[in-house]
ModelCIF file with pLDDT and N, C-alpha, C, O atoms, coordinates in Angstrom:
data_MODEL
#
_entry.id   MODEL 
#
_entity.id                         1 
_entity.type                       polymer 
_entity.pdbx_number_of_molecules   1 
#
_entity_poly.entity_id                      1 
_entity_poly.type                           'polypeptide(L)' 
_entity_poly.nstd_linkage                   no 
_entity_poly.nstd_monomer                   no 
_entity_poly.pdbx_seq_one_letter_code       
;(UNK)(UNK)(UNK)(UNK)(UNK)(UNK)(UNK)(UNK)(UNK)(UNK)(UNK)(UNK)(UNK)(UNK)(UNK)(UNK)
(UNK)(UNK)(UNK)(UNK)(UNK)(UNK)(UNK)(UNK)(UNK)(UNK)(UNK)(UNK)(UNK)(UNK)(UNK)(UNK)
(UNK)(UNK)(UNK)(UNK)(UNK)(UNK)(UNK)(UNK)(UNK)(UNK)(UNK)(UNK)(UNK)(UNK)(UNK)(UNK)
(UNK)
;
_entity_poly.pdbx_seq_one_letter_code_can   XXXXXXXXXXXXXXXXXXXXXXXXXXXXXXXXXXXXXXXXXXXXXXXXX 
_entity_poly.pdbx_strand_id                 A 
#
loop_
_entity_poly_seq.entity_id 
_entity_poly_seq.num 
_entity_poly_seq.mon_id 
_entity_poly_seq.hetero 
1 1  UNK n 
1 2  UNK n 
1 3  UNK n 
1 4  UNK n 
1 5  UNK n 
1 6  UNK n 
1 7  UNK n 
1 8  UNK n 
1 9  UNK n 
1 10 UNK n 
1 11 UNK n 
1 12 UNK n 
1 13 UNK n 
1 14 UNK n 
1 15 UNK n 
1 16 UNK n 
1 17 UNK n 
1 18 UNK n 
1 19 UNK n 
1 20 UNK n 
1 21 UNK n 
1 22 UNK n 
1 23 UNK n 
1 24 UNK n 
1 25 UNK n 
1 26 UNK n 
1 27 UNK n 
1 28 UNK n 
1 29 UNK n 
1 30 UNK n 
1 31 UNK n 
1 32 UNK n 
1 33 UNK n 
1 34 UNK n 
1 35 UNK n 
1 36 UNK n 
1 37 UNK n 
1 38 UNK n 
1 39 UNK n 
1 40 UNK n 
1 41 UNK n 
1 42 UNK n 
1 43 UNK n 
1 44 UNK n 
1 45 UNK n 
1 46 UNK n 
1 47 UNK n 
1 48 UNK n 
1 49 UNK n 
#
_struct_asym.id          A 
_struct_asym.entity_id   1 
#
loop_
_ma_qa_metric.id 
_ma_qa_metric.mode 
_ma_qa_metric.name 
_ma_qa_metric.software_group_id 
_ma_qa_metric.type 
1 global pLDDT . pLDDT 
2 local  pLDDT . pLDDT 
#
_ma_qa_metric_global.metric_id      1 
_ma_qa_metric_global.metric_value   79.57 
_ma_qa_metric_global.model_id       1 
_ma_qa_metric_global.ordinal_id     1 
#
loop_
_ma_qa_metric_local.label_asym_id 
_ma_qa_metric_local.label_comp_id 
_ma_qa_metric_local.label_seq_id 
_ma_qa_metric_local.metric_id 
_ma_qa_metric_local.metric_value 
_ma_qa_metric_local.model_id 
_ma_qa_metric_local.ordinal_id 
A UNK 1  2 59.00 1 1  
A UNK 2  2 68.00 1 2  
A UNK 3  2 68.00 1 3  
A UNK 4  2 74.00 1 4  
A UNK 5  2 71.00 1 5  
A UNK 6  2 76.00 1 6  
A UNK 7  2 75.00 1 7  
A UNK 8  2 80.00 1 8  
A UNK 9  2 80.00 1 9  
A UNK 10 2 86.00 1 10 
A UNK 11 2 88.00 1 11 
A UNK 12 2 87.00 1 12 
A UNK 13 2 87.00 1 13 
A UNK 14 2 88.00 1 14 
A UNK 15 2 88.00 1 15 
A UNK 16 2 88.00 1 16 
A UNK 17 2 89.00 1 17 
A UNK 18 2 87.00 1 18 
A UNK 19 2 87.00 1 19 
A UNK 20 2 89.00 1 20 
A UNK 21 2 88.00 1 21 
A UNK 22 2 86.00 1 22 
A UNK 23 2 87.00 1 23 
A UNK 24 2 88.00 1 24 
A UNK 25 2 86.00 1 25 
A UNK 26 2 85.00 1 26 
A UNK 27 2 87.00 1 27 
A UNK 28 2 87.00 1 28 
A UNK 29 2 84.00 1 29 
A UNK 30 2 84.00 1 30 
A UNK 31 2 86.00 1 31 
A UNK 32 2 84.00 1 32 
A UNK 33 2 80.00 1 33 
A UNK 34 2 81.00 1 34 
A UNK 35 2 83.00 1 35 
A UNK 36 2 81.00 1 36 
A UNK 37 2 78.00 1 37 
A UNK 38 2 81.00 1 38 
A UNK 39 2 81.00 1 39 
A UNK 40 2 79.00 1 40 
A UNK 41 2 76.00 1 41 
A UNK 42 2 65.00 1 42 
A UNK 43 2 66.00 1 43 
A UNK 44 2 69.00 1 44 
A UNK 45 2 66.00 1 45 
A UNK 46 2 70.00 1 46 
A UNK 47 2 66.00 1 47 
A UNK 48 2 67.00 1 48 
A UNK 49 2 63.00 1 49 
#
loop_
_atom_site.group_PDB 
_atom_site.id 
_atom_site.type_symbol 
_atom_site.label_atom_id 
_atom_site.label_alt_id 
_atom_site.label_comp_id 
_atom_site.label_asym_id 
_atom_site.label_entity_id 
_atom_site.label_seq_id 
_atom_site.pdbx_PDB_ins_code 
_atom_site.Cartn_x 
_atom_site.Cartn_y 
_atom_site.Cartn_z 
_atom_site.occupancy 
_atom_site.B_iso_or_equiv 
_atom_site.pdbx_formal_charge 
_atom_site.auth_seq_id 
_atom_site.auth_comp_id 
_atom_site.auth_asym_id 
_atom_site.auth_atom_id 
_atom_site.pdbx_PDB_model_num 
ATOM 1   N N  . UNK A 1 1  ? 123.789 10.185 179.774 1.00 59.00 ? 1  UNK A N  1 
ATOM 2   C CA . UNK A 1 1  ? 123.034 10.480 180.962 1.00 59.00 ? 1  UNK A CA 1 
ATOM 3   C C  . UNK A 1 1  ? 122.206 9.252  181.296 1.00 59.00 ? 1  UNK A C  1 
ATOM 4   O O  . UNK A 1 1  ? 121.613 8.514  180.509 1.00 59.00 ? 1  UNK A O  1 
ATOM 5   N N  . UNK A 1 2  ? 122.269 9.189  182.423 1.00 68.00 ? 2  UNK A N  1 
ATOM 6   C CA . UNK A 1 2  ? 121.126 7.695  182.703 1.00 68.00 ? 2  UNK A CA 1 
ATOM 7   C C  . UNK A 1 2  ? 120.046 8.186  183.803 1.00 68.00 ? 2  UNK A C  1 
ATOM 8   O O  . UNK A 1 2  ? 120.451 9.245  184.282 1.00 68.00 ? 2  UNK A O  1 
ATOM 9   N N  . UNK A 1 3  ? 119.426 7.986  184.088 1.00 68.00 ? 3  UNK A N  1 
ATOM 10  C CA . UNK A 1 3  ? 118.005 8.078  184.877 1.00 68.00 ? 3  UNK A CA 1 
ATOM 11  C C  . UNK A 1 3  ? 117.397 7.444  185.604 1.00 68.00 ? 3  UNK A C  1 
ATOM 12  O O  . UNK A 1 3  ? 116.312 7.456  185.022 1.00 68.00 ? 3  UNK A O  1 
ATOM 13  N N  . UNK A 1 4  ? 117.224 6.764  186.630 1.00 74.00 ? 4  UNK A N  1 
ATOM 14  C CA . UNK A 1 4  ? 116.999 5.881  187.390 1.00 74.00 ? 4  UNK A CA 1 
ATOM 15  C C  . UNK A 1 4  ? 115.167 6.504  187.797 1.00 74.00 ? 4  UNK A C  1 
ATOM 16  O O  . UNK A 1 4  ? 114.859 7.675  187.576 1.00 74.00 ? 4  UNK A O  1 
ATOM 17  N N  . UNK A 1 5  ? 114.234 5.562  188.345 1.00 71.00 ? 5  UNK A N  1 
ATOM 18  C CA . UNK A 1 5  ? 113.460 5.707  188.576 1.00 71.00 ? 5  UNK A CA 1 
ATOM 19  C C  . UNK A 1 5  ? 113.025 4.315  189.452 1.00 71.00 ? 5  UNK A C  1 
ATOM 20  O O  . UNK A 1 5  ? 113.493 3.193  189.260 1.00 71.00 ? 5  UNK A O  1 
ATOM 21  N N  . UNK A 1 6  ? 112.212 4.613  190.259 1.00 76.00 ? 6  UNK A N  1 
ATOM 22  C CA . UNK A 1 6  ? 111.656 4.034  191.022 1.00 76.00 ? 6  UNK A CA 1 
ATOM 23  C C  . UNK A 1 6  ? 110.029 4.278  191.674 1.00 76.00 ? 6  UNK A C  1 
ATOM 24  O O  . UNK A 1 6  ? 109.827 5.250  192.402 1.00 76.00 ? 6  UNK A O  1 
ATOM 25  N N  . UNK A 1 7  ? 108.888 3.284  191.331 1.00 75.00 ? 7  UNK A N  1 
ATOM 26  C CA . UNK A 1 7  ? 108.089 3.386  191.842 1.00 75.00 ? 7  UNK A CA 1 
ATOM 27  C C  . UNK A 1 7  ? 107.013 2.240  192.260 1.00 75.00 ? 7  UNK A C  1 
ATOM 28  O O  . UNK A 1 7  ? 107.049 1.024  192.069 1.00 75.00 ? 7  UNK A O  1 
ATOM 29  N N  . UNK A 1 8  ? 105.668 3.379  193.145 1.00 80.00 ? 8  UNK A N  1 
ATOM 30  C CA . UNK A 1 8  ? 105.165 1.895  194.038 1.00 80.00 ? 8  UNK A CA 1 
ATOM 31  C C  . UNK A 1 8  ? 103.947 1.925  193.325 1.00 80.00 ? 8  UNK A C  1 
ATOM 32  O O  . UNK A 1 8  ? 103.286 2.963  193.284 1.00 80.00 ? 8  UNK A O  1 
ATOM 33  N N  . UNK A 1 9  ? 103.620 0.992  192.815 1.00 80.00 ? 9  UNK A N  1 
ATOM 34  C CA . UNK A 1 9  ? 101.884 0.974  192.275 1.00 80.00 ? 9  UNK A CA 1 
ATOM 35  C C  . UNK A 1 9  ? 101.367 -0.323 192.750 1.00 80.00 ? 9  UNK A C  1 
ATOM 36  O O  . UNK A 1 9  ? 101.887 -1.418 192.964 1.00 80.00 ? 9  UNK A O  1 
ATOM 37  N N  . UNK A 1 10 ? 100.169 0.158  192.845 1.00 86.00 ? 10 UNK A N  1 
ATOM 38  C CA . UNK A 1 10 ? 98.642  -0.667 193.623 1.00 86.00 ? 10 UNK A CA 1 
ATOM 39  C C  . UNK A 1 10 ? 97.762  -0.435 192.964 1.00 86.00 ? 10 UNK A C  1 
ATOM 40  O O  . UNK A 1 10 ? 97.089  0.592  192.881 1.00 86.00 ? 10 UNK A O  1 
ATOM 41  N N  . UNK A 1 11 ? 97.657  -1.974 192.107 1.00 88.00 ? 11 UNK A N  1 
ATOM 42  C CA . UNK A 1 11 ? 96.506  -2.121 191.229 1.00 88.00 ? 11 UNK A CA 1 
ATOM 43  C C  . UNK A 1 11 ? 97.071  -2.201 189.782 1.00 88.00 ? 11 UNK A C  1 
ATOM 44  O O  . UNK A 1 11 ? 98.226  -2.070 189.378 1.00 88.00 ? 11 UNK A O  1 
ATOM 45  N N  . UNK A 1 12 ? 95.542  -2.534 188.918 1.00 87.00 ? 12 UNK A N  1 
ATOM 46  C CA . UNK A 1 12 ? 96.116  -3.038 187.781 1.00 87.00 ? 12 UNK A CA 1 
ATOM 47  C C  . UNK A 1 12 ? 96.081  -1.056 187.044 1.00 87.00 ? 12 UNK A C  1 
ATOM 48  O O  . UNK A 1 12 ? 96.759  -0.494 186.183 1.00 87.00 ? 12 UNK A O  1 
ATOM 49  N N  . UNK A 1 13 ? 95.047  -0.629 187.859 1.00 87.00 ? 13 UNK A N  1 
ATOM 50  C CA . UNK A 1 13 ? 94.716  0.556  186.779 1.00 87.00 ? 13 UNK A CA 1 
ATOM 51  C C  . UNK A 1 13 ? 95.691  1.642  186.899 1.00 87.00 ? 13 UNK A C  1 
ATOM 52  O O  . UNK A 1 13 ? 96.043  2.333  185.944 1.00 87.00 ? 13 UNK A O  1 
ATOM 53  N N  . UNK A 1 14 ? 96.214  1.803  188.369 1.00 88.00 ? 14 UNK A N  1 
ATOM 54  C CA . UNK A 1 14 ? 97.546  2.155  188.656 1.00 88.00 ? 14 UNK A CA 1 
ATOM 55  C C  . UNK A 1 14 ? 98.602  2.229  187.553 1.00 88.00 ? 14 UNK A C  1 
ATOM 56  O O  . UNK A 1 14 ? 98.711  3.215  186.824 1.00 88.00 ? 14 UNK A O  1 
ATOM 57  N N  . UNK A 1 15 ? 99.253  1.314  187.476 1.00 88.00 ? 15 UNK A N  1 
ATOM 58  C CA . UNK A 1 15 ? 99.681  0.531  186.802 1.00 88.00 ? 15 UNK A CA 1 
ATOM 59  C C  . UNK A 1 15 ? 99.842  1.015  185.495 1.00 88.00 ? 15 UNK A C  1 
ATOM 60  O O  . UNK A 1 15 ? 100.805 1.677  185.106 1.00 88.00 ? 15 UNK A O  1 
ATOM 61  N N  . UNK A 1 16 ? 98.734  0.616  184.731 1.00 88.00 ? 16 UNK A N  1 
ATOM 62  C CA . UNK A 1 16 ? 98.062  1.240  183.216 1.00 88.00 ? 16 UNK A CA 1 
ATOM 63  C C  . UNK A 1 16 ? 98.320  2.771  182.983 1.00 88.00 ? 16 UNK A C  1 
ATOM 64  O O  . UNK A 1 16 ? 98.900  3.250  182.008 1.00 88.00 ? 16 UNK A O  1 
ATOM 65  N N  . UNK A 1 17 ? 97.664  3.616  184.299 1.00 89.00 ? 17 UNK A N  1 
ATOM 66  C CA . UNK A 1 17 ? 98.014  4.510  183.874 1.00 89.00 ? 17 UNK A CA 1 
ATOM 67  C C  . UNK A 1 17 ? 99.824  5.234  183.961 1.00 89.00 ? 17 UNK A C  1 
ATOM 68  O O  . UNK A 1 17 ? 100.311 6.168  183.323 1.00 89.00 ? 17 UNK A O  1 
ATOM 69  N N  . UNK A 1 18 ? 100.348 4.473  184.855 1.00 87.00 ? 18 UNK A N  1 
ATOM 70  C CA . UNK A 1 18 ? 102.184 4.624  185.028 1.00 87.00 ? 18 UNK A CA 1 
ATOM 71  C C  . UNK A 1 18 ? 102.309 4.700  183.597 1.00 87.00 ? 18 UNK A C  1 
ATOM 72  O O  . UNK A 1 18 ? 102.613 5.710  182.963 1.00 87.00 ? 18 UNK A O  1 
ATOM 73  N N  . UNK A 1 19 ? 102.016 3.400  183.068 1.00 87.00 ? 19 UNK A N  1 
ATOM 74  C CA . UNK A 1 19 ? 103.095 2.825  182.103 1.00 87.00 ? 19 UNK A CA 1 
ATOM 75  C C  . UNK A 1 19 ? 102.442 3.670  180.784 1.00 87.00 ? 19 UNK A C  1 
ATOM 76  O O  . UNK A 1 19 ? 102.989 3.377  179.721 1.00 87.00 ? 19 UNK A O  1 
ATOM 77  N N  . UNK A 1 20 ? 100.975 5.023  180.660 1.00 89.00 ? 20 UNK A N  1 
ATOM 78  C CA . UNK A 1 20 ? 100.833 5.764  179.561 1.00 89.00 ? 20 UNK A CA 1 
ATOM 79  C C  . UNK A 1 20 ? 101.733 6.461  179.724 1.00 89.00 ? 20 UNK A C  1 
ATOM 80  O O  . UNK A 1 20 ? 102.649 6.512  178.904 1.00 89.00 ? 20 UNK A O  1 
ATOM 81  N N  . UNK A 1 21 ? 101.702 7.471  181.266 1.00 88.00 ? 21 UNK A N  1 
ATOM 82  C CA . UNK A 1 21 ? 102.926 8.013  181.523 1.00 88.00 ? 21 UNK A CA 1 
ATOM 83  C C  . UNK A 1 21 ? 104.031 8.202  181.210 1.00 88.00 ? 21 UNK A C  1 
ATOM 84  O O  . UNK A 1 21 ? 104.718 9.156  180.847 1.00 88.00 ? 21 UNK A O  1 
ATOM 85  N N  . UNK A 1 22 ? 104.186 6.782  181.458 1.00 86.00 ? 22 UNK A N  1 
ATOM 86  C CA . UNK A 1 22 ? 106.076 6.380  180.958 1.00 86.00 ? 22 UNK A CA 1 
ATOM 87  C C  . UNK A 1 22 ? 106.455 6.705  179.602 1.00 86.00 ? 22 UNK A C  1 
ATOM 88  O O  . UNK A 1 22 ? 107.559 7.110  179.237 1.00 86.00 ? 22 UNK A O  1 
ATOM 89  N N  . UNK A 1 23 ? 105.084 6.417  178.644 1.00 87.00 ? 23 UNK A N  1 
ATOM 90  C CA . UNK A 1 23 ? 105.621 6.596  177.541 1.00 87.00 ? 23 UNK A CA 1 
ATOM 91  C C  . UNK A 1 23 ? 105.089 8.037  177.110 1.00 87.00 ? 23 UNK A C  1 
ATOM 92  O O  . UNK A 1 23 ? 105.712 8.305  176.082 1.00 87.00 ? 23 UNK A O  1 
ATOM 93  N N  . UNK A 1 24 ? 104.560 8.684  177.298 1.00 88.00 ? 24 UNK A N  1 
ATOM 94  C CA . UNK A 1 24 ? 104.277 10.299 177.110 1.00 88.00 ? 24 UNK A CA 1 
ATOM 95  C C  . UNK A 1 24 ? 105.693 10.569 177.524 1.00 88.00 ? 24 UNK A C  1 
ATOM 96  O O  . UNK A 1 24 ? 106.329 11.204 176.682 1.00 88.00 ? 24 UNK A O  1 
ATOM 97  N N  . UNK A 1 25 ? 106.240 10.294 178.444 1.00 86.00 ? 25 UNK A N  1 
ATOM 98  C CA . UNK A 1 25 ? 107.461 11.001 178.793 1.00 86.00 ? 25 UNK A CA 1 
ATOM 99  C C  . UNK A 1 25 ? 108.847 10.641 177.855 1.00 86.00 ? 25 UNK A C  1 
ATOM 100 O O  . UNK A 1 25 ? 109.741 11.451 177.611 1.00 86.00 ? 25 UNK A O  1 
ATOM 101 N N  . UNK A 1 26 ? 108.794 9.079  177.344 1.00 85.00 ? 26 UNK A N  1 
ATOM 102 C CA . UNK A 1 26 ? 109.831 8.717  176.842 1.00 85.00 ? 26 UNK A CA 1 
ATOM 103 C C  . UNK A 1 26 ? 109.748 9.141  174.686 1.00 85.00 ? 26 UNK A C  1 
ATOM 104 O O  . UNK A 1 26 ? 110.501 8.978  173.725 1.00 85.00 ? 26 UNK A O  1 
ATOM 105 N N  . UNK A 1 27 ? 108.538 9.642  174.898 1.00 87.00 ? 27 UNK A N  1 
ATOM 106 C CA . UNK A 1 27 ? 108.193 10.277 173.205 1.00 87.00 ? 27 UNK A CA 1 
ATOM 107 C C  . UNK A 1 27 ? 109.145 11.711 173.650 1.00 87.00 ? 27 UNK A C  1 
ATOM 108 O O  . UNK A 1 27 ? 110.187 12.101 173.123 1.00 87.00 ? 27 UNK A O  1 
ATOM 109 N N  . UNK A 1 28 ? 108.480 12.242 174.659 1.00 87.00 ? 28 UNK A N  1 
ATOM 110 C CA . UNK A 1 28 ? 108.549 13.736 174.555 1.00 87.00 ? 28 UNK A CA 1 
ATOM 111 C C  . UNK A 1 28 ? 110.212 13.932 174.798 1.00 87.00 ? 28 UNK A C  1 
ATOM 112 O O  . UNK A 1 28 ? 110.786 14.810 174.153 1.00 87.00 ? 28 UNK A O  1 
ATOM 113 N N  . UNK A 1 29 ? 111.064 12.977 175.871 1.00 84.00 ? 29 UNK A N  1 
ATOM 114 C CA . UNK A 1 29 ? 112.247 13.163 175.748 1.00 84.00 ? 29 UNK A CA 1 
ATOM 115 C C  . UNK A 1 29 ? 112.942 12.665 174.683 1.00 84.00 ? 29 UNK A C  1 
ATOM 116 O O  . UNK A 1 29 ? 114.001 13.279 174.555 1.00 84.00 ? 29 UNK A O  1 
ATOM 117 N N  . UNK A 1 30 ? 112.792 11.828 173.884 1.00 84.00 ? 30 UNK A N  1 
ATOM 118 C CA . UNK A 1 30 ? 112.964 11.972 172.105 1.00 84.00 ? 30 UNK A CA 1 
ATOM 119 C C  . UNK A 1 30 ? 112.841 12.604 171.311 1.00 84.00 ? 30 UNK A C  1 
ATOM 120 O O  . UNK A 1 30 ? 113.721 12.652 170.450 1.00 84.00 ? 30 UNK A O  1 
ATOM 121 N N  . UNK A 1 31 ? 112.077 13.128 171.249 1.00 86.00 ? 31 UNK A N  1 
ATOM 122 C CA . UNK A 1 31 ? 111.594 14.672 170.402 1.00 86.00 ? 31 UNK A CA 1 
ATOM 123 C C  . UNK A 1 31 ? 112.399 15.623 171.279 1.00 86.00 ? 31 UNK A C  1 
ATOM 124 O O  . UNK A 1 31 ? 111.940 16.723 170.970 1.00 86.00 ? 31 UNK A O  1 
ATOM 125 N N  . UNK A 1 32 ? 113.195 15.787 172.055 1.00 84.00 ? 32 UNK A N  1 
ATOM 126 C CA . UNK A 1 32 ? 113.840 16.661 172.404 1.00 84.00 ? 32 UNK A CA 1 
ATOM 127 C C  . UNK A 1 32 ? 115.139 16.746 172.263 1.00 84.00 ? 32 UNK A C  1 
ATOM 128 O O  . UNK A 1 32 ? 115.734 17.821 172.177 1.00 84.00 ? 32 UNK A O  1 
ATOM 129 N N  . UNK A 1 33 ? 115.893 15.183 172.213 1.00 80.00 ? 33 UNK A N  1 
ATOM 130 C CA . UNK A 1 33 ? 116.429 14.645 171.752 1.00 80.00 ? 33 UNK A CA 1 
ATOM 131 C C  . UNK A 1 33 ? 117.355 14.722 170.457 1.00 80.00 ? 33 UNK A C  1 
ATOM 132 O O  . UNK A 1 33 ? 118.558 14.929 170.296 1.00 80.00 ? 33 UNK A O  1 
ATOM 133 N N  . UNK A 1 34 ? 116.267 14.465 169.589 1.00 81.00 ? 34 UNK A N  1 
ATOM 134 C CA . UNK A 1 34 ? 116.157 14.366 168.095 1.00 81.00 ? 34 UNK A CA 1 
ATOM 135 C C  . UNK A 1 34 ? 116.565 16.426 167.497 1.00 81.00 ? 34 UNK A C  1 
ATOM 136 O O  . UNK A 1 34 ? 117.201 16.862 166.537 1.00 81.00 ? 34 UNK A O  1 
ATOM 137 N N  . UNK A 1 35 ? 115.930 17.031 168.468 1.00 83.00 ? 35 UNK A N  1 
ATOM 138 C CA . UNK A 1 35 ? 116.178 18.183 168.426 1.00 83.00 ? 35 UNK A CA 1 
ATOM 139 C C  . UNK A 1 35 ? 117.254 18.970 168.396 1.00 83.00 ? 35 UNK A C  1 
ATOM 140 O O  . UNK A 1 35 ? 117.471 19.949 167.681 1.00 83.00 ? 35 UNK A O  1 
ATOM 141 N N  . UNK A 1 36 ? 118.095 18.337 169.450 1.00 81.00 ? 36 UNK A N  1 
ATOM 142 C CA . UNK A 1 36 ? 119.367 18.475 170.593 1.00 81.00 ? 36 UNK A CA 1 
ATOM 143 C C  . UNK A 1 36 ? 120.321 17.903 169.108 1.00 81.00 ? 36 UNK A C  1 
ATOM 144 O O  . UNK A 1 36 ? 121.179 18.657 168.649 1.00 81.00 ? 36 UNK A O  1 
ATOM 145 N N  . UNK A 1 37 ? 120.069 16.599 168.493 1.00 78.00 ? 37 UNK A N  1 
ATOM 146 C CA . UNK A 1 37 ? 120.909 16.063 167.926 1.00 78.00 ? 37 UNK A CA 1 
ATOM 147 C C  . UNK A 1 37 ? 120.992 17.043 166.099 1.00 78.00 ? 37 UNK A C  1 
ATOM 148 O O  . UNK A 1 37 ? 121.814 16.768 165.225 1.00 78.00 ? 37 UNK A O  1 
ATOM 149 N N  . UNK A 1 38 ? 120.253 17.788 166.027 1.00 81.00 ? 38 UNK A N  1 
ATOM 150 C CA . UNK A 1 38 ? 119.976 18.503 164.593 1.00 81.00 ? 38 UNK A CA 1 
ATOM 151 C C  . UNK A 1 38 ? 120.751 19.941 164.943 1.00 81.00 ? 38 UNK A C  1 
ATOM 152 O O  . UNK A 1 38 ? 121.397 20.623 164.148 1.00 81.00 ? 38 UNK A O  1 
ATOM 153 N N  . UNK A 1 39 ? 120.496 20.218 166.404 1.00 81.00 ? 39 UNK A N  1 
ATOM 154 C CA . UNK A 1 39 ? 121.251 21.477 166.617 1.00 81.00 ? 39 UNK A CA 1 
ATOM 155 C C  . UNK A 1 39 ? 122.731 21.201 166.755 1.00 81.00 ? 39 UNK A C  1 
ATOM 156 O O  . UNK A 1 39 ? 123.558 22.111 166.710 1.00 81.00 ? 39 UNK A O  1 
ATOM 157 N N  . UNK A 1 40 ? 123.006 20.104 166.900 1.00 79.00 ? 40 UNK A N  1 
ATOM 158 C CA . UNK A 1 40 ? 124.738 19.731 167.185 1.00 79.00 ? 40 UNK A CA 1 
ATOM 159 C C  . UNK A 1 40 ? 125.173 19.202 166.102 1.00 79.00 ? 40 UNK A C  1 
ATOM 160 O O  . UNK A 1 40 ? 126.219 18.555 166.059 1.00 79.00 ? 40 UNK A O  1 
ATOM 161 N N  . UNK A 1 41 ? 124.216 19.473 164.834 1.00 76.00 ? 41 UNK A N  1 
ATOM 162 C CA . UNK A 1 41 ? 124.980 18.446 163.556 1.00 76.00 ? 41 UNK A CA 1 
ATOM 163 C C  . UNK A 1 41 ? 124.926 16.993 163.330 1.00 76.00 ? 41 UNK A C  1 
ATOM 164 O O  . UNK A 1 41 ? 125.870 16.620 162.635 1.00 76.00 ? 41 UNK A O  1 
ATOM 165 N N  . UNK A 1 42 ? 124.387 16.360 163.574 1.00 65.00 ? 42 UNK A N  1 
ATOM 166 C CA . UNK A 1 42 ? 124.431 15.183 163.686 1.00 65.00 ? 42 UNK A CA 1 
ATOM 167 C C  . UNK A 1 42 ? 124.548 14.009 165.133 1.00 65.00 ? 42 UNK A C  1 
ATOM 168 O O  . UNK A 1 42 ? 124.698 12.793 165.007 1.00 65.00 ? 42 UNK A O  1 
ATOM 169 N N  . UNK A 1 43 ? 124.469 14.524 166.051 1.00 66.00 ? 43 UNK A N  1 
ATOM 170 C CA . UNK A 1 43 ? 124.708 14.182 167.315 1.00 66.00 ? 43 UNK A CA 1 
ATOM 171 C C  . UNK A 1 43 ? 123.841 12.852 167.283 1.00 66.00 ? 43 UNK A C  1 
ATOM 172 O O  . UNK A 1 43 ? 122.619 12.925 167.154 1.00 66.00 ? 43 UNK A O  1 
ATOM 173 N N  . UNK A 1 44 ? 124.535 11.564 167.409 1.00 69.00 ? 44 UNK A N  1 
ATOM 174 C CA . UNK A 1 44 ? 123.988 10.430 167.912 1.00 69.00 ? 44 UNK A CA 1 
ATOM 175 C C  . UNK A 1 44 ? 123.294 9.882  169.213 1.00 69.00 ? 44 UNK A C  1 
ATOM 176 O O  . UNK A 1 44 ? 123.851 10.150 170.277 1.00 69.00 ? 44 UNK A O  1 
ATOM 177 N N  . UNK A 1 45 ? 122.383 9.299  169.235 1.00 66.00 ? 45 UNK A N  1 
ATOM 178 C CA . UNK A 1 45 ? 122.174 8.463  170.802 1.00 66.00 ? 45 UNK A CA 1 
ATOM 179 C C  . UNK A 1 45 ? 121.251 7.118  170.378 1.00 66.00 ? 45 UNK A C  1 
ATOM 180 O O  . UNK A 1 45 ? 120.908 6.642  169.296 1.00 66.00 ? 45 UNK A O  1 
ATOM 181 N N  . UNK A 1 46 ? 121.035 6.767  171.726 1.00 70.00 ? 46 UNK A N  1 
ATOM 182 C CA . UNK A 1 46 ? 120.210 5.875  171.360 1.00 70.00 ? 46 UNK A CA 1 
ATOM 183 C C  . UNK A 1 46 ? 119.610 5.596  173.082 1.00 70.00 ? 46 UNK A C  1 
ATOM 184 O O  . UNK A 1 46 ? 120.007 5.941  174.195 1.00 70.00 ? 46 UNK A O  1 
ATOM 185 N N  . UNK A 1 47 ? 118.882 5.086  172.751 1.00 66.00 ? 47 UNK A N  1 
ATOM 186 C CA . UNK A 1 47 ? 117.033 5.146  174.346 1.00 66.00 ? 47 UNK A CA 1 
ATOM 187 C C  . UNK A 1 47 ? 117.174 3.586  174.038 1.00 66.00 ? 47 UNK A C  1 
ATOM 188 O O  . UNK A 1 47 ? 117.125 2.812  173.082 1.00 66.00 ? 47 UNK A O  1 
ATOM 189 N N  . UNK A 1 48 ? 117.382 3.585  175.456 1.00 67.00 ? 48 UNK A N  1 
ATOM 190 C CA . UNK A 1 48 ? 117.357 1.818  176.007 1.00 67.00 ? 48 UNK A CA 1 
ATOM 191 C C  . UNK A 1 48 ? 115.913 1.663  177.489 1.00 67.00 ? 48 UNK A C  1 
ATOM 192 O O  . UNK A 1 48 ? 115.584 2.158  178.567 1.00 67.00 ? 48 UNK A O  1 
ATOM 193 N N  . UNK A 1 49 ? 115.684 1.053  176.907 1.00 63.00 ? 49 UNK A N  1 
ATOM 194 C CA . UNK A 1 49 ? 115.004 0.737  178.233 1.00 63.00 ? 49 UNK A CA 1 
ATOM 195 C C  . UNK A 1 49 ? 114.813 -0.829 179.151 1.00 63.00 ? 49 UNK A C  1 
ATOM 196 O O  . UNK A 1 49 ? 114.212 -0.846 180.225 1.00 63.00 ? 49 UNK A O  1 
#
């Protein structure tokens, strides 16, 4: 699956707060992940960014 995103930020604090964002989101879709891959037996992936 791939995911595209796109956005507009103004400012540095903007910004700062996107990129906590980004990663609250990119933990939590790992841990879901990691989940997905224990219920399928072993199911591989791997998170590129």
């Amino acid at each position: 699956m791939n995911i595209e995103c796109t956005a507009k930020i103004n400012g540095v604090e903007e910004a700062t707060e996107a990129a906590a964002r980004l990663c609250e989101v990119i933990k939590e879709a790992k841990t879901l992940a990691d989940e997905l891959a224990s219920l399928m037996g072993g199911l591989e992936f791997e998170v590129k960014l």
